[in-house]
C-alpha positions as CSV (number, residue, x, y, z in Angstrom):
1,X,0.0,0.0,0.0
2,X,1.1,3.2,-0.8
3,X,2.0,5.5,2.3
4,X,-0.3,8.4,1.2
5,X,-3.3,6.1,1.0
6,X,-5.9,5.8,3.2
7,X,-7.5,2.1,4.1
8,X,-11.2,2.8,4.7
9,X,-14.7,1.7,5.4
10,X,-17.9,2.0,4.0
11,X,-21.1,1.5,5.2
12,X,-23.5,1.7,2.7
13,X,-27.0,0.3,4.1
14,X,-26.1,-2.9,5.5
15,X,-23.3,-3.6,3.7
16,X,-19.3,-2.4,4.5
17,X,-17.1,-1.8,1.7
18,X,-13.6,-1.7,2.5
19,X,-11.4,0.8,-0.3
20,X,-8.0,2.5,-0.3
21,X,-8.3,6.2,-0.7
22,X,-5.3,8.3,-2.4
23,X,-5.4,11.1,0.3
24,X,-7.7,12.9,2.3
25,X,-9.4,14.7,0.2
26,X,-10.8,11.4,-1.3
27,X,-11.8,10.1,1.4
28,X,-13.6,13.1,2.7
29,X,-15.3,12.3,-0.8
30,X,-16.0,8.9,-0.2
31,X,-17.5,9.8,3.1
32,X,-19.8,12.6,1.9
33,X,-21.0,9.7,-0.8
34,X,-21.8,7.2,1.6
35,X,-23.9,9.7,3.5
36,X,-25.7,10.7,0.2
37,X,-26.2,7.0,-0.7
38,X,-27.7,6.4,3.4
39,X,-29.5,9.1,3.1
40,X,-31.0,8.3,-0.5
41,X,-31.1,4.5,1.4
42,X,-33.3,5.8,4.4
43,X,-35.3,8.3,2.0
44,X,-36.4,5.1,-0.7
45,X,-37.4,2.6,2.4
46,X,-39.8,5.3,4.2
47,X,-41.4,6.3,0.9
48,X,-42.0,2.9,-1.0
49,X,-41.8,0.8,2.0
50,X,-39.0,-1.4,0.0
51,X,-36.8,-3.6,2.4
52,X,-34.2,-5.1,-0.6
53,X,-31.4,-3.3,-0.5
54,X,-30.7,-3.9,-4.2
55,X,-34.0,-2.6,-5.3
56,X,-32.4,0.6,-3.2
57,X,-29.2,0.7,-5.1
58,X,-30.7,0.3,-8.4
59,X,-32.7,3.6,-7.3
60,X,-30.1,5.0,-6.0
61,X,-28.1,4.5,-8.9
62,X,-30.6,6.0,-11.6
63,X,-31.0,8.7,-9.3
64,X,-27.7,9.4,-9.7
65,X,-26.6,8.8,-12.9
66,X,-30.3,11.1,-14.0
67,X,-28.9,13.8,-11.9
68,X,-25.6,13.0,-13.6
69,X,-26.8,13.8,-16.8
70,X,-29.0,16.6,-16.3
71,X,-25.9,18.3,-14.9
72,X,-23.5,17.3,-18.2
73,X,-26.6,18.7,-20.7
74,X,-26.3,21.7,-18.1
75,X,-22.9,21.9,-18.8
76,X,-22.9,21.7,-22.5
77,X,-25.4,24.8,-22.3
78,X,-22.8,26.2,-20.6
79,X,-20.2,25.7,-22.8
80,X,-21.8,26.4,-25.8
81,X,-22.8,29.5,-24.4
82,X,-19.5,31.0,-23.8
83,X,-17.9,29.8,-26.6
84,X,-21.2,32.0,-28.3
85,X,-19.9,34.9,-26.1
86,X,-16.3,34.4,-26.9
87,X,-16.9,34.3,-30.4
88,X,-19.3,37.8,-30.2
89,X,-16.1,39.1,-28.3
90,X,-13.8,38.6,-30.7
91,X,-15.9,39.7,-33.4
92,X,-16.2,43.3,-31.7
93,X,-13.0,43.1,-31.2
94,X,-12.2,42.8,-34.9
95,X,-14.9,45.2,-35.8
96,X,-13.2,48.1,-33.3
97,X,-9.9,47.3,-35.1
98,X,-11.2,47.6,-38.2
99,X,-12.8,51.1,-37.3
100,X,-9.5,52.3,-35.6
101,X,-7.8,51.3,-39.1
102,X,-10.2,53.0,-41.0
103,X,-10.6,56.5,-38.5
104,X,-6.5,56.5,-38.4
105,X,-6.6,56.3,-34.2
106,X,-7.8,59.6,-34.7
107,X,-10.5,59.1,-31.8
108,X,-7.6,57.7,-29.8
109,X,-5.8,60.6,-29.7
110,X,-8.5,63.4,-29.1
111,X,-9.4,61.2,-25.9
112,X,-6.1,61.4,-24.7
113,X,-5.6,65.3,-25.1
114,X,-9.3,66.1,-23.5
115,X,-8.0,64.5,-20.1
C-alpha cells in the first residue's frame, strides 16, 4: 500500500465496503458519498416501504446517474454558451480594429488630449 493512501470503510445500508483512498481529500469524498447514498437508502425505504437493499441501489443509482446527466446537458449549455460569447467578443474586437484602421486612431488621440 502506498503510504499516502488511506484504508477505509464504508457502510453503505447494510453492507461495509472496505477501499483505499489516495489522500484525504478522497476520502472526505467517499464519506460525503456514503452519506448521500444512506440518506438516499433511508429516503427510498420510508417512501416505497421497499426492504431489498438492491432494489435501493438500483434507485439509487438512476438517481444518480439522472442527476448526472442533467448536470453534463447543463454543462454543454454552458459551454456552448461562452464559446457564443467568446466568439461575439472577438468579433467586436475585430470590428473596433477595423474602425480604428479605418478612422487612423484619430479618436484615440483626441481622448487622450481632453483628459
Amino acid at each position: 500500500m502506498n503510504p499516502n493512501e488511506f484504508l477505509m470503510e464504508l457502510n453503505l445500508g447494510k453492507k461495509v465496503l472496505s477501499l483505499k483512498a489516495r489522500d484525504e481529500n478522497h476520502t472526505l469524498l467517499f464519506r460525503q458519498a456514503e452519506a448521500r447514498i444512506n440518506q438516499k437508502m433511508d429516503y427510498y425505504k420510508k417512501k416505497y416501504n421497499i426492504n431489498d437493499e438492491s432494489t435501493f441501489y438500483l434507485m439509487i443509482c438512476l438517481d444518480f446517474v439522472t442527476d448526472l446527466i442533467q448536470c453534463e446537458n447543463e454543462l454543454k449549455l454552458y459551454q456552448s454558451h461562452l464559446e457564443s460569447l467568446s466568439f461575439e467578443l472577438e468579433q467586436a474586437l475585430i470590428l473596433n480594429l477595423h474602425h480604428q484602421n479605418l478612422t487612423g486612431g484619430n479618436e484615440v488621440d483626441i481622448q487622450e488630449n481632453t483628459e
